[in-house]
C-alpha positions in Angstrom: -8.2 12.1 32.0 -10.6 11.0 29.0 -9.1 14.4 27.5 -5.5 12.7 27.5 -7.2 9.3 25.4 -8.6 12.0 23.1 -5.2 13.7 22.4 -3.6 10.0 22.2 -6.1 8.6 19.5 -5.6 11.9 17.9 -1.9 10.7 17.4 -2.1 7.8 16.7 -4.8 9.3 13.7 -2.3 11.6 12.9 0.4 8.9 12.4 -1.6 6.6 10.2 -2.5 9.4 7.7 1.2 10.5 7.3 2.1 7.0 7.0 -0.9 6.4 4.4 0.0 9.4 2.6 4.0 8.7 2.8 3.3 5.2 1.4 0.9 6.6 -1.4 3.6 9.1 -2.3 5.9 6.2 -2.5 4.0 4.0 -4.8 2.7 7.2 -6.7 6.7 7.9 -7.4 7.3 4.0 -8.1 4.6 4.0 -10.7 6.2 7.1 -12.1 9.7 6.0 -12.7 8.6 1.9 -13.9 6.2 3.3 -16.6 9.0 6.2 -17.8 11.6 3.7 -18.1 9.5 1.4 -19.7 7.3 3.5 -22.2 9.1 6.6 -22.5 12.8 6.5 -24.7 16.5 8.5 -23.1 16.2 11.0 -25.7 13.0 13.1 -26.5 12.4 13.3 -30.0 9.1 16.4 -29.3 8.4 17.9 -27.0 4.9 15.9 -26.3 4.1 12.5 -25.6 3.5 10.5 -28.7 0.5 8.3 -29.4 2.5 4.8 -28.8 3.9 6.6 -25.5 0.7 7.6 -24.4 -1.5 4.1 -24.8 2.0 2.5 -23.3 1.5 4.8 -20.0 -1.5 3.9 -19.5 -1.4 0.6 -19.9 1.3 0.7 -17.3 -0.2 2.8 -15.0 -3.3 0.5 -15.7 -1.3 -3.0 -14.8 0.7 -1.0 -12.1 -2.3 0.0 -9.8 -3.9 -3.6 -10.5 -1.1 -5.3 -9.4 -0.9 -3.2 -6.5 -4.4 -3.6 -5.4 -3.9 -7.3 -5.5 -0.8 -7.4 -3.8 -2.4 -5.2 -1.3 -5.9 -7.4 -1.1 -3.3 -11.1 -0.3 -1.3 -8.8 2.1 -4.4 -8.1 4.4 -6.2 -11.4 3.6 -2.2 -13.0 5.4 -2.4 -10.4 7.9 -6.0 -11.6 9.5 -4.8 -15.2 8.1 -1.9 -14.3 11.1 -4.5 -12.8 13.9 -6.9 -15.3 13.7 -4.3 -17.8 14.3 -2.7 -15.7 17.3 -6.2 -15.2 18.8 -6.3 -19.5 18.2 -2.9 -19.6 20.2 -3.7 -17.6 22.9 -7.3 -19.2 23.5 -5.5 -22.2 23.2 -2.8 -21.7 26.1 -5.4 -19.7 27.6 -7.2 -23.4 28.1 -3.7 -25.0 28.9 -3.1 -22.9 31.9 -6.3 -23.0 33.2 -6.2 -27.0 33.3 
């Protein structure tokens, strides 16, 4: 039986990283496509990147991946925000139906 938890958590494990690494493939190819737009014109002129393109890419990438960090940090600071006040609730109707 404790075999059958083991191959469940395994999963579950199993699920998270595929969704971790499908969301970081997602961002990755956001990033990719926001900073080309924005840094990079239609028609290439040479075949390299030039100086003004380059500083503009990473300046994107840069802003890109702070602004996702903080989005991220405000997402899981509302997301225990939400728990702590469902574990409030619940104690709280816990108390109710006990009286």
């Amino acid at each position: 039986m404790a075999s059958g938890f083991g191959q469940l958590d395994m999963a579950k494990m199993q699920l998270v990283q595929d969704l971790e690494l499908e969301m970081m493939a997602d961002m990755y190819n956001r990033l990719t496509n926001a900073c080309h737009k924005k840094c990079i014109p239609p028609k290439y002129s040479e075949a390299d990147l030039g100086k003004g393109e380059s500083v503009c890419i990473d300046r994107c990438v840069a802003k890109y991946l702070d602004v996702h960090e903080k989005v991220g940090k405000k997402l899981t600071q509302l997301s225990t925000q939400d728990e702590m006040f469902l574990k409030k609730m619940q104690g709280e109707q816990t108390k109710d139906n006990k009286s």
